[in-house]
C-alpha positions in Angstrom: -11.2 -10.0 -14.7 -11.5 -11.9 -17.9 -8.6 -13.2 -20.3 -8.2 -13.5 -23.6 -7.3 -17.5 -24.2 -5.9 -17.2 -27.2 -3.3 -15.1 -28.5 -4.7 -12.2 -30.7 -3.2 -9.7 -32.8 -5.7 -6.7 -33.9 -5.3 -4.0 -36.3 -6.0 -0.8 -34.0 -8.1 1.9 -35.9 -5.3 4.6 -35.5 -2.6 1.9 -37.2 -0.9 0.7 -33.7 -0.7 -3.3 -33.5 -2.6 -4.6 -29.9 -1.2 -8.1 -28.7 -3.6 -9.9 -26.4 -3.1 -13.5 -24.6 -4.2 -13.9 -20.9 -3.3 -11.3 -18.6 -0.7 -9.8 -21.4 -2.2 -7.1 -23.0 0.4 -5.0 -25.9 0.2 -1.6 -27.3 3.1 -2.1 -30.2 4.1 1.2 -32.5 6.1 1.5 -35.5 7.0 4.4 -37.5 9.1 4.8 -40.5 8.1 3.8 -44.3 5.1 2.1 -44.9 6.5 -1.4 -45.7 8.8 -1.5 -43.1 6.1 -0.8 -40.4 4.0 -3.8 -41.7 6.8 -5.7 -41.7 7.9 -5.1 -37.9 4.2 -5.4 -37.1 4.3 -9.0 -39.1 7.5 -9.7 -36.9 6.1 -8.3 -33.5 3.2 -10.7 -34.3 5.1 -13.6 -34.6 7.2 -13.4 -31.5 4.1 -13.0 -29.2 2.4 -15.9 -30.0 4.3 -17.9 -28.7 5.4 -16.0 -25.7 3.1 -17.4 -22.6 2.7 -20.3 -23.0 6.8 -20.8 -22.7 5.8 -18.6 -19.9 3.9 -21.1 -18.3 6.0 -23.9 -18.7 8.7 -22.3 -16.8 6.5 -20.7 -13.9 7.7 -22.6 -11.1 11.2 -21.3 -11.7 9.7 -17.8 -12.6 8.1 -17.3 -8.8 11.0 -18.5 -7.2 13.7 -16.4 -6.6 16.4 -19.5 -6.7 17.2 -22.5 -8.8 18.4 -23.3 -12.5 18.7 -21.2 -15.2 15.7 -20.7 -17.5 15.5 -21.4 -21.1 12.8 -19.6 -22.8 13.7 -16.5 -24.7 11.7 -14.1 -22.2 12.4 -15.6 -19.4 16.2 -15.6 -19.7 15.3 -11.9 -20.1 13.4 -11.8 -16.9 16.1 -13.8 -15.2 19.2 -11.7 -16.1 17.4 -8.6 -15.7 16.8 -9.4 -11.8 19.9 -11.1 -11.0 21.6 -7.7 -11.3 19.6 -6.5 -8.7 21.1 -9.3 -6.2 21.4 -10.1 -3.1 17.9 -8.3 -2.8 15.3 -10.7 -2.4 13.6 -10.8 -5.8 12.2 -13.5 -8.1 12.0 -13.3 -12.0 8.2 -12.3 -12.4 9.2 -8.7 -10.9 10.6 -8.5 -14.4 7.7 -9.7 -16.3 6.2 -7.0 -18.0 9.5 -5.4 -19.2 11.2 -8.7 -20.2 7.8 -9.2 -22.5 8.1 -5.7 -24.0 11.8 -6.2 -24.8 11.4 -9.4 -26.3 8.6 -7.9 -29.0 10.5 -4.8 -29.4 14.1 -6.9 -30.5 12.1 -8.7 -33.2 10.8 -5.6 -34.6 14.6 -4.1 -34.2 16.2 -6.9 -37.0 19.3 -5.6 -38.9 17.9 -3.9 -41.7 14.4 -2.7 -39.8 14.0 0.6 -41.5 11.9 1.7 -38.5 12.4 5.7 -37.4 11.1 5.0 -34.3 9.4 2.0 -32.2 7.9 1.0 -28.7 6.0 -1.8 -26.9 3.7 -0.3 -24.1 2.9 -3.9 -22.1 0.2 -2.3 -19.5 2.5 0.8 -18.8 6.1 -1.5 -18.7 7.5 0.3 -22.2 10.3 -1.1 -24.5 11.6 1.7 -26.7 14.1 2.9 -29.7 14.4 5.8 -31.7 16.7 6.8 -34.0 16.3 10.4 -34.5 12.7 12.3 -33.3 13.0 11.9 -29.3 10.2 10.3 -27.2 8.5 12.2 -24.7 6.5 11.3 -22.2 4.6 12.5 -18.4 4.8 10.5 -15.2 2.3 9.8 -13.5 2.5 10.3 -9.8 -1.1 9.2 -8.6 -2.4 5.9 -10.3 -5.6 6.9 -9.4 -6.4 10.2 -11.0 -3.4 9.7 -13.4 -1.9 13.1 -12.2 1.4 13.6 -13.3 4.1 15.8 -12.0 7.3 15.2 -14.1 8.2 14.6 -17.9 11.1 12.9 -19.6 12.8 13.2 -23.3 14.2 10.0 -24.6 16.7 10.9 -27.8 18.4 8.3 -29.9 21.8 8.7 -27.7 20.1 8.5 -24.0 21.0 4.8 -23.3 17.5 4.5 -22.0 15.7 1.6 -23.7 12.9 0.9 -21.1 10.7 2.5 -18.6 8.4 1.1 -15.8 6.2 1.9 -12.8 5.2 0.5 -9.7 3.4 1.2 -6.8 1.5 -0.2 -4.0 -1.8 0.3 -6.2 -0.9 -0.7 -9.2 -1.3 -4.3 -11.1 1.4 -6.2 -8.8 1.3 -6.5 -5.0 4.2 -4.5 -3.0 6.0 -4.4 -0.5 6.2 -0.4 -0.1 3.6 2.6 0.0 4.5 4.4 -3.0 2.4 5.8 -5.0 4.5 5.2 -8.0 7.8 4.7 -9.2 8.9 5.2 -12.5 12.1 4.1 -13.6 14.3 4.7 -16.9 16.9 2.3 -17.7 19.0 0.2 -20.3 15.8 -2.0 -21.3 12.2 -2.0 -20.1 13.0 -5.7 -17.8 16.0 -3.8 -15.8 13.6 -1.0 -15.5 10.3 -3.0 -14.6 12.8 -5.0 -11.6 14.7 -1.3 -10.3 10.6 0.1 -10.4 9.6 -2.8 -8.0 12.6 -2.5 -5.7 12.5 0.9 -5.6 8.9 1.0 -4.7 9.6 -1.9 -2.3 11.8 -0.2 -0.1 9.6 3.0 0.2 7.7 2.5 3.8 7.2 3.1 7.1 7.6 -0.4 8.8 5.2 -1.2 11.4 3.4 2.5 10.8 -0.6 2.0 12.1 -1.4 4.1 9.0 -0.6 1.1 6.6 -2.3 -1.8 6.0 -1.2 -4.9 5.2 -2.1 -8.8 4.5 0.0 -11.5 3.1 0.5 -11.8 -0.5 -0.5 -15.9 -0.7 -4.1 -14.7 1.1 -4.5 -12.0 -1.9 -2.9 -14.2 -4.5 -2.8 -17.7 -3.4 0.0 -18.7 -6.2 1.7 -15.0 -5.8 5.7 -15.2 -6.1 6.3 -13.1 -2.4 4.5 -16.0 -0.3 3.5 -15.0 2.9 5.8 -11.3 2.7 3.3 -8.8 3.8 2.1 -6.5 1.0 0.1 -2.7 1.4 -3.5 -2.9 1.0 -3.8 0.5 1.9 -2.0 3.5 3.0 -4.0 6.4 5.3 -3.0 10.3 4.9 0.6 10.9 6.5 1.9 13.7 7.3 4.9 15.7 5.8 7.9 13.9 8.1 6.4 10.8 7.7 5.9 11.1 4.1 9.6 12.5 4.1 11.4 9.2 6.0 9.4 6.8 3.8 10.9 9.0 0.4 14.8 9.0 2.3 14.3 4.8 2.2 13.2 4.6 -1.7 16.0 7.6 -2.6 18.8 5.8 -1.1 17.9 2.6 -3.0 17.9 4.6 -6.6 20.8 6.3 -6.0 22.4 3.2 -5.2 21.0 1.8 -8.3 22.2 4.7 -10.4 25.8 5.0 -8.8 25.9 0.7 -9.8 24.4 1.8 -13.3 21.3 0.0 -13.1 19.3 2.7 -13.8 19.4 5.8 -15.3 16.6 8.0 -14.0 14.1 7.2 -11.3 10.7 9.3 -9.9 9.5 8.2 -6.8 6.3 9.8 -5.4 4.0 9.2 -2.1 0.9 11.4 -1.2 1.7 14.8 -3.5 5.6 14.3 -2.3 8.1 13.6 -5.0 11.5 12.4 -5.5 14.1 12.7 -8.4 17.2 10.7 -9.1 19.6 10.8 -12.3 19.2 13.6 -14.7 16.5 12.3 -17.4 13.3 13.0 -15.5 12.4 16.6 -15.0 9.3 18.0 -12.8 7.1 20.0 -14.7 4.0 22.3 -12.8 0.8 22.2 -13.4 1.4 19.1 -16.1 -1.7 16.7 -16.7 -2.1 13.6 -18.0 -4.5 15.2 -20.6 -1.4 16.8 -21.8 0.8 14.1 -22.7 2.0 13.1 -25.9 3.7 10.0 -27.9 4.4 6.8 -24.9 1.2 8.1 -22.6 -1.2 7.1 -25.4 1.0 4.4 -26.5 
């Protein structure tokens, strides 16, 4: 995989803003009067630029999940975002994405914005706002053929701010066998550390259809050290399936009762799970059918 090594900001043909630097790669939108879109683009612009590189500076801290408070803007988000999730084993980066997308969003979100509606889609992590039109999107159960099996409305009086997946085969490493996890919560960083948990405590432990290898052999300078992660999960059956869902539910509702989260849909092999009221299944929907955050 390549990287852009400088930070870019490109004019999209359809009007979005895309934000490139390393691995970072943002999908920002704006709607509302034309002026006040190319001024939140200007402002979305400016806070990324700087954004990894006080990444970097901090990373040591970042991949551990101990030691002194951080300074830089996203970072702070990361950090507060995944102390809430305590005494959980978890370091900043499982925040990341979402504390990135949150950080763009706020500076397109200045007193006086004029923006009807806005989101930041960092490689599926999503910061959002609206103010009157609601949001919709589909979840996507199977990373692989981008199936999805449930849908969610955001409105302007949700409380949901952020959304975020993970799964045993998505970008990060896990700990779990889910396929996915989506989360909805307050902002896209409590969302992006809930998703990882969630996903995290979905498994069979010790199960011969799971394969495993240490994160630091995958990803030498990976934040869960030698913590085995899934390389690989065989067809289970339906109990199976079943006792590794009952692990992931009881973690969400846990997070939902603490009001961490807000919604949660946790999916392994076709089976699905749904906690809090803001995700709803839908049958027979497709990925091909999806509007506004999908293509965002």
């Amino acid at each position: 995989m390549s990287f852009i090594e400088t930070a870019r900001a490109t004019a999209m043909p359809d009007g979005r803003l895309r934000l490139s630097h390393g691995p970072i790669d943002m999908i920002v939108t704006a709607e509302g009067p034309e002026a006040a879109v190319r001024a939140a683009y200007h402002r979305a612009q400016a806070a990324f630029l700087p954004l990894l590189n006080r990444l970097v500076e901090e990373l040591p801290r970042l991949r551990s999940a101990e030691g002194p408070d951080l300074s830089g803007p996203v970072a702070r988000r990361m950090q507060a975002a995944t102390e809430r999730f305590r005494p959980t084993f978890v370091t900043p980066m499982a925040a990341v994405a979402g504390a990135g997308a949150d950080h763009v969003l706020a500076a397109m979100l200045q007193p006086g914005h004029g923006l009807t509606r806005a989101h930041v889609n960092n490689g599926g992590d999503i910061a959002l706002w609206t103010s009157g039109m609601p949001l919709r999107l589909a979840i996507c159960e199977d990373p692989v053929t981008g199936a999805a099996g449930a849908r969610a409305e955001i409105g302007p009086d949700s409380g949901i701010g952020g959304i975020a997946t993970s799964g045993w085969q998505g970008r990060s490493h896990s700990l779990g066998i889910a396929d996915a996890v989506t989360v909805l919560a307050r902002d896209a960083a409590s969302a992006d550390a809930a998703a990882t948990l969630i996903a995290n405590a979905i498994d069979l432990p010790g199960h011969p259809a799971v394969t495993r290898e240490r994160a630091c052999d995958i990803a030498p300078d990976s934040d869960l050290g030698d913590r085995m992660v899934v390389t690989g999960v065989a067809p289970l059956c339906d109990r199976q399936i079943a006792q590794a869902l009952d692990a992931g539910e009881a973690v969400a509702q846990d997070y939902l009762d603490r009001g961490l989260i807000l919604s949660a849909c946790l999916a392994v092999q076709c089976a699905r799970r749904i906690v809090g009221g803001a995700i709803a299944p839908v049958a027979g929907l497709t990925a091909q059918k999806t509007k506004d955050l999908t293509d965002a």
